[in-house]
Backbone of each chain as ProteinMPNN parsed JSONL, in Angstrom:
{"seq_chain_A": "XXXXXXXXXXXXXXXXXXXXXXXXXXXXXXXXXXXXXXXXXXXXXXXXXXXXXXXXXXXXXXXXXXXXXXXXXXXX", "coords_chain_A": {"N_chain_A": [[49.529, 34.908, 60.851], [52.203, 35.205, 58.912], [53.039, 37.696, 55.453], [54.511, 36.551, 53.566], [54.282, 33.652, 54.069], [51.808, 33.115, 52.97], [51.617, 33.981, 50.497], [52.17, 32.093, 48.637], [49.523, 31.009, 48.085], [47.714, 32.85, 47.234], [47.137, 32.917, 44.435], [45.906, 30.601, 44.029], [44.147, 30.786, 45.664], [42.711, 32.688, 44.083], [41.801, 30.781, 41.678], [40.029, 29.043, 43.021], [41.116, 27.005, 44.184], [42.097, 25.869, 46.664], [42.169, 24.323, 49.73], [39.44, 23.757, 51.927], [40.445, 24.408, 54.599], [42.938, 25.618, 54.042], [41.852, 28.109, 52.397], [40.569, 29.621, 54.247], [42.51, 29.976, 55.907], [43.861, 32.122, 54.023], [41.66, 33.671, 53.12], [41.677, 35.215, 55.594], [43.541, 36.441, 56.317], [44.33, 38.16, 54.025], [41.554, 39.766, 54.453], [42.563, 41.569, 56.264], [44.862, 42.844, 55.23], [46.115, 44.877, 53.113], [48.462, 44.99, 51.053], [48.29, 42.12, 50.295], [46.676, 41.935, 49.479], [46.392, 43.669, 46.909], [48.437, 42.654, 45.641], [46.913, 40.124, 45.155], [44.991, 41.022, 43.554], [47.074, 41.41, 41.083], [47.859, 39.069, 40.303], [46.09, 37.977, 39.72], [43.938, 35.386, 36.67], [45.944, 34.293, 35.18], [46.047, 31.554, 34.663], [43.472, 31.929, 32.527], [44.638, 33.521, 30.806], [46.377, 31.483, 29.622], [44.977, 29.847, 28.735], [44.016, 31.077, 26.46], [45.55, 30.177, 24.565], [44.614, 28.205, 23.646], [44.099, 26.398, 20.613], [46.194, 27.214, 19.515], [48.85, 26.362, 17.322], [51.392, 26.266, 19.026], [51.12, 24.713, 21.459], [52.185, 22.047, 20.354], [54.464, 22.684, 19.792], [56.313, 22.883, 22.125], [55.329, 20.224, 23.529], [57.355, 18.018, 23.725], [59.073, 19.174, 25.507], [57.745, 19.034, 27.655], [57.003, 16.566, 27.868], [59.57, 15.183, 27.789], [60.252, 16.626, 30.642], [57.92, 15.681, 32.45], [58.639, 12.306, 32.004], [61.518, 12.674, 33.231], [61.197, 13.65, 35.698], [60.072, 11.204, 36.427], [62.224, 8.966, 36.396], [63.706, 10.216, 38.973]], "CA_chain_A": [[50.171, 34.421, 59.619], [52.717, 36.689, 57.315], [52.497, 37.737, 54.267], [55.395, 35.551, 52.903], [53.521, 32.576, 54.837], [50.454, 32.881, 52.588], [51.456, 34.731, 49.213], [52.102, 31.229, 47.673], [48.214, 30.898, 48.264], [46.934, 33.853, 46.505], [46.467, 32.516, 42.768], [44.95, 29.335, 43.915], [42.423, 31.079, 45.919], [42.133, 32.988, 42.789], [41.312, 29.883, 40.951], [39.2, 28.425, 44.064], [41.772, 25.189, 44.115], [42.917, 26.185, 47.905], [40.845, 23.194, 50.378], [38.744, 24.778, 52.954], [41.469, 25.363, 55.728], [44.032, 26.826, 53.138], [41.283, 28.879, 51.676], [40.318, 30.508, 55.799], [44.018, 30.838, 56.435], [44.04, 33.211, 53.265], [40.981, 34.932, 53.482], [41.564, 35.817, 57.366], [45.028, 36.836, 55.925], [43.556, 38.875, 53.048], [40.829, 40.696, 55.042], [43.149, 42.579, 57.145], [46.416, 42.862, 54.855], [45.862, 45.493, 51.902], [49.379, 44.955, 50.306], [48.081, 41.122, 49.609], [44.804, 42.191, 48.38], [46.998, 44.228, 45.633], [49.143, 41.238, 45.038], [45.818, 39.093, 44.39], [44.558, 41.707, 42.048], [47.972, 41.454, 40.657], [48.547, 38.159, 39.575], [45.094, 37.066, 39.221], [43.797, 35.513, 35.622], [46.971, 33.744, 34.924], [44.98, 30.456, 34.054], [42.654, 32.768, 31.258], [45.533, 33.799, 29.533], [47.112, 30.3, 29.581], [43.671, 28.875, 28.375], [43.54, 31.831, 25.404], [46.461, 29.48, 23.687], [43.881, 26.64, 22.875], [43.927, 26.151, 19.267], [47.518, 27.534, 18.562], [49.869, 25.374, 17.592], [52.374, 26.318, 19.647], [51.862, 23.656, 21.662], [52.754, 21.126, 19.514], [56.229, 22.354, 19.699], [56.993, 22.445, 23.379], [55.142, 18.971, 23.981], [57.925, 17.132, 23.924], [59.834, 19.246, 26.197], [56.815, 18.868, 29.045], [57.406, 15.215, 27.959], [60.463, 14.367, 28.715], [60.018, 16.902, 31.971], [57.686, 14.211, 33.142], [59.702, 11.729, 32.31], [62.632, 12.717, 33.74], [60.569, 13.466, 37.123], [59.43, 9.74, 37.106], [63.198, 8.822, 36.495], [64.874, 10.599, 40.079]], "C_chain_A": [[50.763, 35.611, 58.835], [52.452, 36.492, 56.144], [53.083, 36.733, 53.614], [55.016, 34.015, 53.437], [52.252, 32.187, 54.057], [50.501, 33.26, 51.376], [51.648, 33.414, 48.473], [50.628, 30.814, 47.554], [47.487, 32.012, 47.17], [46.863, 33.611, 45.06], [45.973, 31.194, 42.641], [43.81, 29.633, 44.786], [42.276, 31.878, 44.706], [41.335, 32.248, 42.131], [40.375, 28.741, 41.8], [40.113, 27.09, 43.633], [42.632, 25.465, 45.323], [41.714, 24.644, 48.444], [40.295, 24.553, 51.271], [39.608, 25.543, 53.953], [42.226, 25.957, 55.205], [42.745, 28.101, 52.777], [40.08, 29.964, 53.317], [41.409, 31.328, 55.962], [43.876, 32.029, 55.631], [42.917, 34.03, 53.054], [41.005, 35.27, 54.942], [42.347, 36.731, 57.263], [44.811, 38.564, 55.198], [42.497, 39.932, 53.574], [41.411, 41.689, 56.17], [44.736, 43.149, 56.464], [46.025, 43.945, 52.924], [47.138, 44.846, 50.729], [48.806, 43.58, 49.278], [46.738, 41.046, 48.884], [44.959, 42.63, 47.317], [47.215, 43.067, 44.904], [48.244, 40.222, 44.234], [45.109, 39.149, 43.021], [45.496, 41.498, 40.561], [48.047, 40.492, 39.569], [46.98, 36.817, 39.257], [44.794, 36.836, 37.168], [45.156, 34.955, 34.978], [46.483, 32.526, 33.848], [44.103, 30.769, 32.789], [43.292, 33.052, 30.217], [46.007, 32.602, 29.248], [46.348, 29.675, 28.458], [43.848, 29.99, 26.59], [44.292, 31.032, 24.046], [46.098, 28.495, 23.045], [43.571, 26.856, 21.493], [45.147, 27.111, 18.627], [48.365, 26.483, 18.649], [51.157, 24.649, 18.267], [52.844, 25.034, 20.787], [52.45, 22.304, 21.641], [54.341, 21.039, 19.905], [56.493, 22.135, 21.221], [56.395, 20.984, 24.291], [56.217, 17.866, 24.209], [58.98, 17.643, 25.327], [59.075, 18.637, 27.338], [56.735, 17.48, 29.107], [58.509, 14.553, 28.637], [60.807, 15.535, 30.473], [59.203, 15.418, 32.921], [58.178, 12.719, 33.397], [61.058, 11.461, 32.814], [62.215, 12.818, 35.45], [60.63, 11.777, 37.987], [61.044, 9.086, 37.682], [64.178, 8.931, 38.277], [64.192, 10.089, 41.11]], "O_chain_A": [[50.207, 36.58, 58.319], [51.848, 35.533, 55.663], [52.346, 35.937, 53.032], [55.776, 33.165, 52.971], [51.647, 31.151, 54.334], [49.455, 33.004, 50.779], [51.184, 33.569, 47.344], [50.543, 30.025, 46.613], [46.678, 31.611, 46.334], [46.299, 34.559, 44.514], [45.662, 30.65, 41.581], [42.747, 29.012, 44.773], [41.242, 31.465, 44.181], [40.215, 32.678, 41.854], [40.051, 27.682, 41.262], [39.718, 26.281, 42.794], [43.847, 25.344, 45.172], [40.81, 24.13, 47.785], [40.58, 25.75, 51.287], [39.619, 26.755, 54.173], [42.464, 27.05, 55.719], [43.148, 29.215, 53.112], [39.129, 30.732, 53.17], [41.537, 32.545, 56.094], [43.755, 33.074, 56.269], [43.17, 35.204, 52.78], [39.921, 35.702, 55.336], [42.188, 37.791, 57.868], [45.042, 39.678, 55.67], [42.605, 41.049, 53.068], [40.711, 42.459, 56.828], [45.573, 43.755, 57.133], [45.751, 43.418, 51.846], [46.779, 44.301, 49.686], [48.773, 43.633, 48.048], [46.11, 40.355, 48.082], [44.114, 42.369, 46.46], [46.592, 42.567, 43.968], [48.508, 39.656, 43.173], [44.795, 38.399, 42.098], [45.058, 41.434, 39.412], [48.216, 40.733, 38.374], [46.852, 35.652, 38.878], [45.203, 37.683, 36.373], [45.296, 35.501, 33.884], [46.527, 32.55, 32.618], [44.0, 29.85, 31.977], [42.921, 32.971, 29.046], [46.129, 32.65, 28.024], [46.848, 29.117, 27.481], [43.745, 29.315, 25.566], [43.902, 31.124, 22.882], [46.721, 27.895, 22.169], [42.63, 27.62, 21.276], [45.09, 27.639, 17.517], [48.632, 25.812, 19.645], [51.691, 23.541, 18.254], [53.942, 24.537, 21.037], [52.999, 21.647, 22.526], [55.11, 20.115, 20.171], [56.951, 21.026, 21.495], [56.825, 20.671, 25.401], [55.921, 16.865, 24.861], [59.553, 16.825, 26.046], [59.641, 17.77, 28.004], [56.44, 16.978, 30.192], [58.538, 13.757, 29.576], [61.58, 15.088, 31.321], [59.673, 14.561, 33.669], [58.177, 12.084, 34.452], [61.63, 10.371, 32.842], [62.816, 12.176, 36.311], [60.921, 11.328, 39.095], [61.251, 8.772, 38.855], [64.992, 8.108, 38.697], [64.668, 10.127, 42.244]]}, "seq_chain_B": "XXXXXXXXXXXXXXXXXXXXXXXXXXXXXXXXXXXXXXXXXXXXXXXXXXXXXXXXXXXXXXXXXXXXXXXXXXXXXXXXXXXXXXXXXXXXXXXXXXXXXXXXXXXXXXXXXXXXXXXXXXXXXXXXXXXXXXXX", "coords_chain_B": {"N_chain_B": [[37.39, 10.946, 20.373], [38.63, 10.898, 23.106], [37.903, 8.065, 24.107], [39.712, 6.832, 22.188], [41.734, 6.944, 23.088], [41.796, 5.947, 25.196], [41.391, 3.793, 25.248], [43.807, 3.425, 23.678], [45.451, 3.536, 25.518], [45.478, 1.992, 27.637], [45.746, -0.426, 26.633], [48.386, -0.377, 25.686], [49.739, -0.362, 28.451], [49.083, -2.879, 29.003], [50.874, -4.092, 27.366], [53.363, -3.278, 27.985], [52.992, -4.393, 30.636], [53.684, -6.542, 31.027], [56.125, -7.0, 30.426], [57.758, -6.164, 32.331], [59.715, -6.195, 35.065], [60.028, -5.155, 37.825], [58.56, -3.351, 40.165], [55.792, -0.867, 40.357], [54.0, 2.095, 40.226], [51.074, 1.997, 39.71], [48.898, 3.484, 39.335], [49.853, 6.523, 38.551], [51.691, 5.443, 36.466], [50.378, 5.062, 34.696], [48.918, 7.312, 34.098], [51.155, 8.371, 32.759], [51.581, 7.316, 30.853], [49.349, 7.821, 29.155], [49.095, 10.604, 29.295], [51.398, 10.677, 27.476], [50.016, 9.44, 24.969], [48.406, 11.294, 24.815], [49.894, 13.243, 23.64], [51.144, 12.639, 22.02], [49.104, 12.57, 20.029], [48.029, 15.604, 20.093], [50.475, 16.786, 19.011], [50.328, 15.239, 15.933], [48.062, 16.682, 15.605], [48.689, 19.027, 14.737], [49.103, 19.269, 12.563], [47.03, 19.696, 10.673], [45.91, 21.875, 11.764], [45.73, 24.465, 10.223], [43.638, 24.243, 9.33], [40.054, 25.374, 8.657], [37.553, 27.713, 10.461], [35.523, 25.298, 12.51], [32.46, 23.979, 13.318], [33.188, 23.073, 15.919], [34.795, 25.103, 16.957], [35.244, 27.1, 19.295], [33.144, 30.321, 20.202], [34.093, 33.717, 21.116], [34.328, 35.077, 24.173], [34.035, 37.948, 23.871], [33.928, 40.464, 21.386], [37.221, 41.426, 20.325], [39.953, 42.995, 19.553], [41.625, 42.212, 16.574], [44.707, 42.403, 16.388], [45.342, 42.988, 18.876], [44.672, 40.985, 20.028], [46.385, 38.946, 18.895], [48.781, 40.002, 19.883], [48.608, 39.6, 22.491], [48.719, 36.989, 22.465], [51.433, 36.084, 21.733], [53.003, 37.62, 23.429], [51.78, 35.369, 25.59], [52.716, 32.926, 24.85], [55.816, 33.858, 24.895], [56.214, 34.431, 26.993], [55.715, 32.205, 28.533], [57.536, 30.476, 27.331], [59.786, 31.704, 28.42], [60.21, 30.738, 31.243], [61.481, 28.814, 33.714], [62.071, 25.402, 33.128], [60.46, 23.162, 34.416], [58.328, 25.142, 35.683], [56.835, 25.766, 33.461], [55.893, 23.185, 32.72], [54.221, 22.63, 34.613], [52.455, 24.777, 34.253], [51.208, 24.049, 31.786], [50.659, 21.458, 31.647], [48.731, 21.929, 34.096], [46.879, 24.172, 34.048], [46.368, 24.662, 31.008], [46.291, 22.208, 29.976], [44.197, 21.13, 31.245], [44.781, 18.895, 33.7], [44.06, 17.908, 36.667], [45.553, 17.979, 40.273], [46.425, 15.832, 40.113], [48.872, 15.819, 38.472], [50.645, 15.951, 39.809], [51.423, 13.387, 40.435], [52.301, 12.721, 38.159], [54.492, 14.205, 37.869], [55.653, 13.317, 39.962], [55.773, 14.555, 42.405], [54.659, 15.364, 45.954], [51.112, 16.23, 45.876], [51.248, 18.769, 47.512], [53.606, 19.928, 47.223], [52.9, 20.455, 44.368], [50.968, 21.605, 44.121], [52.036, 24.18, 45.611], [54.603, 24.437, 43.67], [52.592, 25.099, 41.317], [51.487, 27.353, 41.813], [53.854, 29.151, 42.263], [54.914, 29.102, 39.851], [52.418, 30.445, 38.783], [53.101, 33.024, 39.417], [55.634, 33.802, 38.802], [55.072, 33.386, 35.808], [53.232, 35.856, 36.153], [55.097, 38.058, 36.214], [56.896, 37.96, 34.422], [55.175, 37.966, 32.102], [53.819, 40.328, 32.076], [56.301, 42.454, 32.111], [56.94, 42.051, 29.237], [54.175, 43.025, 28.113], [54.466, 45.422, 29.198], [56.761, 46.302, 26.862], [59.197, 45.51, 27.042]], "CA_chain_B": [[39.013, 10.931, 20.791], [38.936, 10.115, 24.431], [37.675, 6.749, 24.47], [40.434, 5.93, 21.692], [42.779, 7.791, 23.859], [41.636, 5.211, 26.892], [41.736, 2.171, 24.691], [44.854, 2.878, 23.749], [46.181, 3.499, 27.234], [45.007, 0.868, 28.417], [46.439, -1.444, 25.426], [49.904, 0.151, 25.674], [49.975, -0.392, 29.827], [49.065, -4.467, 29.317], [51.593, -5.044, 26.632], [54.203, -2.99, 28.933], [53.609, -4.868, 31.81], [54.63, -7.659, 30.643], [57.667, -6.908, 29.917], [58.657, -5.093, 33.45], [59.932, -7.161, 36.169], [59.58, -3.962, 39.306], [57.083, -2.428, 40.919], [55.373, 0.266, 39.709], [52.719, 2.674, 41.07], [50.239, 2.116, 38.476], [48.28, 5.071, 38.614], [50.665, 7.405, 38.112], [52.09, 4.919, 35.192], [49.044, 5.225, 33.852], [48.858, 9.035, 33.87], [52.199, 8.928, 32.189], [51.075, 6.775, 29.146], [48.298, 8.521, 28.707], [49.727, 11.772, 28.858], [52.166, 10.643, 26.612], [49.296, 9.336, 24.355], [47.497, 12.706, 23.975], [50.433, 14.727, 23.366], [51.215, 12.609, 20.32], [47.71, 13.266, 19.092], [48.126, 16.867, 19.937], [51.615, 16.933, 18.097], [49.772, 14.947, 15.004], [47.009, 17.526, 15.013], [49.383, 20.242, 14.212], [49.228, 19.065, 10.639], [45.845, 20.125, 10.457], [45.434, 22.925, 12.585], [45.827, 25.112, 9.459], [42.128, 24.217, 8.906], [39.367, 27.167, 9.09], [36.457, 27.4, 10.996], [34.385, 24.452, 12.517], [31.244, 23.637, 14.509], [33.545, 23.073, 17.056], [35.605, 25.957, 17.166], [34.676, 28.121, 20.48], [33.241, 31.451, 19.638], [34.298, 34.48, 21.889], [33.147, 35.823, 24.678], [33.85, 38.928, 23.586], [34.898, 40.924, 20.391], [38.67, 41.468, 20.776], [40.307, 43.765, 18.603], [42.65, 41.203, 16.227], [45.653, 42.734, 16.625], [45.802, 42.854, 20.338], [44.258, 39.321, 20.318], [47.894, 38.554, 18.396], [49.698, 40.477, 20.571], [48.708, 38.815, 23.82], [49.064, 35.515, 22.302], [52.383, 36.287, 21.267], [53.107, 37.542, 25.031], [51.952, 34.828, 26.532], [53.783, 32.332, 24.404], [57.103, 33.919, 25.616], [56.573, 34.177, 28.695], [55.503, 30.656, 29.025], [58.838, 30.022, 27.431], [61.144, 32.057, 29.414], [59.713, 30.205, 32.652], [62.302, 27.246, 34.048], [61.202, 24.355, 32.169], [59.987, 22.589, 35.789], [57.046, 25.796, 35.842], [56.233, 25.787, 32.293], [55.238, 22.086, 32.212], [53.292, 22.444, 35.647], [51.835, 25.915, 34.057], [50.97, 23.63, 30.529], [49.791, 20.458, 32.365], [47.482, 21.962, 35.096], [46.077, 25.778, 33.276], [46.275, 24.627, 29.784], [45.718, 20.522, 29.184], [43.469, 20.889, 32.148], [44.564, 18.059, 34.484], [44.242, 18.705, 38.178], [46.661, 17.69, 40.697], [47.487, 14.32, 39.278], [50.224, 16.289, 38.331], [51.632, 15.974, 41.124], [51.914, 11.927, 40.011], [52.907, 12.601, 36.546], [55.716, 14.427, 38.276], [56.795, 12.449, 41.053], [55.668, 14.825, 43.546], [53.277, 15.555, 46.406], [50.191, 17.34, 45.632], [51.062, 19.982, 48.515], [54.194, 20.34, 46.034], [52.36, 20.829, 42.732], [49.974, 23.172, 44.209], [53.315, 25.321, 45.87], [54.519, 24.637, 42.532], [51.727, 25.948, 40.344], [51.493, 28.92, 42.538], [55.122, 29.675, 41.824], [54.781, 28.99, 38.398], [52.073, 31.217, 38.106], [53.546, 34.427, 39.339], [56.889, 33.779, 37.658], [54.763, 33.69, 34.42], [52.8, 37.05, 35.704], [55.659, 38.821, 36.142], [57.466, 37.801, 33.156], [54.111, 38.874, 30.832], [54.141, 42.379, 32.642], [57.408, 42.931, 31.598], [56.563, 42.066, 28.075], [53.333, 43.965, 27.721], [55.391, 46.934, 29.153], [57.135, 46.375, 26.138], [60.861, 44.94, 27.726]], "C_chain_B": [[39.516, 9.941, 22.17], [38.704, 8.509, 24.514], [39.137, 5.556, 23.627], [41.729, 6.315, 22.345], [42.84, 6.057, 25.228], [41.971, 3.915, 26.213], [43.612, 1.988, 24.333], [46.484, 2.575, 24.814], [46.611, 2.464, 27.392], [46.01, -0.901, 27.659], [48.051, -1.562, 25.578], [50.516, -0.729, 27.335], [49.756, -2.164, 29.711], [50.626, -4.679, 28.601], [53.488, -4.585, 27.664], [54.606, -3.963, 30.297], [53.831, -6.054, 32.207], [55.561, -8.221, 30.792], [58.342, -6.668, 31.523], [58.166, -6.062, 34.636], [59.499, -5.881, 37.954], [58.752, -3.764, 39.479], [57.087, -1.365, 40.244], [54.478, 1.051, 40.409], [51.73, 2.805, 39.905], [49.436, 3.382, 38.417], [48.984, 6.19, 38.072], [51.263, 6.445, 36.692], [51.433, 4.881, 34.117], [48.704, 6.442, 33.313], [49.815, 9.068, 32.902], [51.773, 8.294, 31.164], [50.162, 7.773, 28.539], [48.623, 9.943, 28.714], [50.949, 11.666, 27.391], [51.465, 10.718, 25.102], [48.571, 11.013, 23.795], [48.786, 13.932, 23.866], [50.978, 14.554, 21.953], [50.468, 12.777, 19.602], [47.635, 14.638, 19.224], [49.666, 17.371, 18.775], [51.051, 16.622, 16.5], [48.958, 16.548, 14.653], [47.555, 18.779, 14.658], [49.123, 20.215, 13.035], [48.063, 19.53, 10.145], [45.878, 21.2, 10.979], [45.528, 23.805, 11.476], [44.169, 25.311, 9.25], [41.494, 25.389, 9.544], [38.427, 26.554, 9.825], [35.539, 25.788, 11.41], [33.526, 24.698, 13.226], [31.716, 23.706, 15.802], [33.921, 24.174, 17.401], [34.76, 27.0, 18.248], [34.216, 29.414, 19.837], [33.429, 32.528, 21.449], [34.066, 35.111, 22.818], [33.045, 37.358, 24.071], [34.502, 39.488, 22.614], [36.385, 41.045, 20.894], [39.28, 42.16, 19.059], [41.891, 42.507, 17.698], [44.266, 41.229, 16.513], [46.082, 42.819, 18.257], [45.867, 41.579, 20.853], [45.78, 39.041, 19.898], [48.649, 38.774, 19.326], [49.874, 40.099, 21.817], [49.303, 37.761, 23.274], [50.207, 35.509, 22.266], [53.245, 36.347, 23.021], [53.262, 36.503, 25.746], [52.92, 33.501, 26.124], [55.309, 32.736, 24.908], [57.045, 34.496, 26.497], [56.563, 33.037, 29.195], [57.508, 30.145, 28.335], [59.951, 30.954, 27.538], [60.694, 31.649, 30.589], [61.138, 29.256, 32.401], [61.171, 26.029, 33.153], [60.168, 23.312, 33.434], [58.677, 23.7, 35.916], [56.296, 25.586, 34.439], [55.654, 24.117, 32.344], [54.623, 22.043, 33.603], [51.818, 23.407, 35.045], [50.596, 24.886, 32.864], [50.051, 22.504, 31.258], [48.392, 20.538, 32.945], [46.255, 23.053, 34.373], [45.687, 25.528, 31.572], [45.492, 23.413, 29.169], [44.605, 20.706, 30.452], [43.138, 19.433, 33.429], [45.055, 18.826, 35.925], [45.432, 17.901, 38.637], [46.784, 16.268, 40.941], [48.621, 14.588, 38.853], [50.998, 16.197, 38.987], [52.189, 14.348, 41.134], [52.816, 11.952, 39.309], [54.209, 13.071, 37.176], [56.908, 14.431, 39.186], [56.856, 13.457, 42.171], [54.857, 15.306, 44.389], [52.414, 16.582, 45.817], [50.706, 18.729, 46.611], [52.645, 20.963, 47.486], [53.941, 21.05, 45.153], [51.727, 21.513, 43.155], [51.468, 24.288, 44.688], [54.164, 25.501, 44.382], [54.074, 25.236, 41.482], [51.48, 27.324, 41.114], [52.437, 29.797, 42.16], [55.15, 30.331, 40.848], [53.942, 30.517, 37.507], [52.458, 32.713, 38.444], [54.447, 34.411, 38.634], [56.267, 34.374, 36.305], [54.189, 35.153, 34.695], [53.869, 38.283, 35.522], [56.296, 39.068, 34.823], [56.679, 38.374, 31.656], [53.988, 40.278, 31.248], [55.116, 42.694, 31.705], [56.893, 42.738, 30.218], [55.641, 42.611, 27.317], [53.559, 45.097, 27.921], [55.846, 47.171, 28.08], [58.632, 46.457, 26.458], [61.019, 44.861, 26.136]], "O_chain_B": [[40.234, 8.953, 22.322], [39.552, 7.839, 25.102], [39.517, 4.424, 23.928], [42.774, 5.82, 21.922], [43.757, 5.464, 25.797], [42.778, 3.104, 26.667], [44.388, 1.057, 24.547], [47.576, 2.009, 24.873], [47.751, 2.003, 27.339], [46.572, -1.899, 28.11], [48.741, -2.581, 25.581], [51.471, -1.506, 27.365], [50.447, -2.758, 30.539], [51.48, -5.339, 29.192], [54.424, -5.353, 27.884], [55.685, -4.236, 30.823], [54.088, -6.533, 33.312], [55.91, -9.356, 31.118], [59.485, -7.072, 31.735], [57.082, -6.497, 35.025], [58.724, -6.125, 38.878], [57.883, -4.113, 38.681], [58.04, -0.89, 39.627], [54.126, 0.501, 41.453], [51.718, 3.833, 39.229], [49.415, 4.157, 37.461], [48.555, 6.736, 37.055], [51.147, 7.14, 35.683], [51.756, 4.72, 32.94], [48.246, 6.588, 32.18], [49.508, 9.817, 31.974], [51.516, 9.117, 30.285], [50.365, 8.405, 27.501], [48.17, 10.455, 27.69], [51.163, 12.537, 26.548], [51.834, 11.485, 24.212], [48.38, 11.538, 22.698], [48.651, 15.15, 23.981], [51.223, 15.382, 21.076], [50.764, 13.133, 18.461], [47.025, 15.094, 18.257], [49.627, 18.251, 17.915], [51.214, 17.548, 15.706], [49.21, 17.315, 13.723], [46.771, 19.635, 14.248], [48.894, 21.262, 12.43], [48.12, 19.819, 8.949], [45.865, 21.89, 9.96], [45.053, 24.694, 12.182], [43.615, 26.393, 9.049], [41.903, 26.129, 10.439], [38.29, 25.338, 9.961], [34.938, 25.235, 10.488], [33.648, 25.703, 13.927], [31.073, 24.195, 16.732], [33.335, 24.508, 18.43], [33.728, 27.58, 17.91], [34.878, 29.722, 18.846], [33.031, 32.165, 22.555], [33.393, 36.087, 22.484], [31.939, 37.847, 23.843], [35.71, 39.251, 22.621], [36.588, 40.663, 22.046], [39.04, 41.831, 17.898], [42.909, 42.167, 18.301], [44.929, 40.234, 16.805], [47.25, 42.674, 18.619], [46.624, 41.086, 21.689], [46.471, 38.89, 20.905], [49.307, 37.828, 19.758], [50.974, 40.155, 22.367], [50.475, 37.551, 23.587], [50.509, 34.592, 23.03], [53.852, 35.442, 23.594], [54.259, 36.293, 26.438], [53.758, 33.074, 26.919], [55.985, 31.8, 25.335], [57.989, 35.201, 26.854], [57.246, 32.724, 30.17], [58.394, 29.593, 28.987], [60.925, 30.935, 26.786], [60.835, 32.631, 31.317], [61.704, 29.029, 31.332], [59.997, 25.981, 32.786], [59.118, 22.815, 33.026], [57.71, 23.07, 36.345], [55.119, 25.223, 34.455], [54.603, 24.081, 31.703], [54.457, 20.837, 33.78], [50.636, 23.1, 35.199], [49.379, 24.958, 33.032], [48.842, 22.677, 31.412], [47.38, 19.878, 32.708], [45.062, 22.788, 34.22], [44.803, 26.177, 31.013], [44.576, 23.388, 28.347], [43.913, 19.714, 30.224], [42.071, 19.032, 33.894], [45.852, 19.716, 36.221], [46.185, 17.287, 37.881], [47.236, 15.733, 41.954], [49.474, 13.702, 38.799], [52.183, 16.385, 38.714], [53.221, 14.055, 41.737], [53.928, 11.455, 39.488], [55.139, 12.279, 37.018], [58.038, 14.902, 39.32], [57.823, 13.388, 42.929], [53.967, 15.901, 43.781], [52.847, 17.629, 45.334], [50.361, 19.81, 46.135], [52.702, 22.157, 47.191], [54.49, 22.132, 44.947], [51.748, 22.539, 42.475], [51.78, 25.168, 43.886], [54.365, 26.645, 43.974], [54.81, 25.851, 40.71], [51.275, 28.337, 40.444], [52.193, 30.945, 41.789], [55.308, 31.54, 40.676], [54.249, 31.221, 36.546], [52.072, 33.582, 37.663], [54.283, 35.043, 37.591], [56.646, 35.407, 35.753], [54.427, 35.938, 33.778], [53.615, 39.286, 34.855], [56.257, 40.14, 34.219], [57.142, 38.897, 30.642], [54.117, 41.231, 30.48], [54.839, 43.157, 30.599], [56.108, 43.669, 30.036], [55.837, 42.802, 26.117], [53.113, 45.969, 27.176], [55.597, 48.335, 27.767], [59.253, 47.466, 26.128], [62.079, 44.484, 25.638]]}, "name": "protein", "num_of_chains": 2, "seq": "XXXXXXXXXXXXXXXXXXXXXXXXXXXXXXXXXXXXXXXXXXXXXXXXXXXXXXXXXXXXXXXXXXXXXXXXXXXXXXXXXXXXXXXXXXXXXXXXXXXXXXXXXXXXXXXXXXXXXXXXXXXXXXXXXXXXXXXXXXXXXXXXXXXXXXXXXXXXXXXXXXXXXXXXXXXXXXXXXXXXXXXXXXXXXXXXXXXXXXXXXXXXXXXXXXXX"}
């Protein structure tokens, strides 16, 4: 498996939300591939900072955009 | 909250389907009310959020110097909005409101999607906060 074959994997094994066979492929991947072991370090913690936003108001304001995103999804 | 959250789901989705002659995939129609539902109670609760301290209010894991605490927040706020608007409401949905990949309903597409999706999503956003804590 390449790297570009598995790097969309590396911030959901971060967040353990890979299933079991995604989460082999990328540690088999990972235990022999330094560059993606950087990458993991890299872009891990994404989710922590996301979460640090609970109790600002901010997203008050962009609720409606993520609104009509979903609604426009259901739409096509 | 939740239970008046579910009642009024639930209330909203009878008097709807009523009305609507097609098919539907109800679960996912269901997700979408109800998402809809708690974002107008999150929009409402803006009006308050001014309020200080409660019982509820999380306390920290760890001191955090205030000013940096600002300064991330600030960060991650624009980075979340310089994302495509298609990552930012996967990023907001799944990392933030905390629904799993039901998202992938709410947005009309497979889970194997919304997870390649939120993956995306979330490097886009790491790169984009790099740059900004560099000080771009």
């Amino acid at each position: 498996m390449k790297c570009k074959d598995i790097r969309w994997m590396l911030s959901l094994y971060d967040s353990g939300e890979l299933s079991l066979e995604e989460q082999e492929i990328a540690e088999t991947h990972l235990a022999s591939c330094e560059k993606c072991r950087q990458e993991l370090a890299r872009i891990s913690g994404v989710p922590e900072l996301i979460q640090s936003l609970h109790g600002d108001t901010w997203w008050a304001d962009v609720s409606s955009s993520v609104r009509e995103q979903i609604n426009a999804s259901v739409r096509e | 909250m939740a239970r008046d959250l579910t009642q009024d789901t639930f209330l909203e989705a009878y008097q709807r389907i009523l009305n609507t002659q097609c098919e539907i995939k109800l679960k996912s129609w269901l997700y979408r009310i109800a998402t809809n539902n708690a974002i107008d109670v999150l929009r409402r609760r803006k009006l308050v959020s001014w309020l200080p301290w409660t019982a509820e209010t999380p306390i920290p894991k760890e001191p955090r110097n205030l000013e940096d605490d600002i300064s991330q927040r600030e960060s991650v706020r624009d980075a979340l909005n310089r994302l495509p608007e298609k990552y930012r409401a996967i990023l907001l949905l799944h990392d933030y409101q905390g629904f799993s990949y039901e998202i992938g309903e709410m947005l009309n597409i497979s889970i194997d999607a919304a997870k390649k999706r939120l993956a995306r999503g979330r490097e886009m956003f790491r790169n984009v906060y790099e740059r900004l804590e560099g000080g771009e």
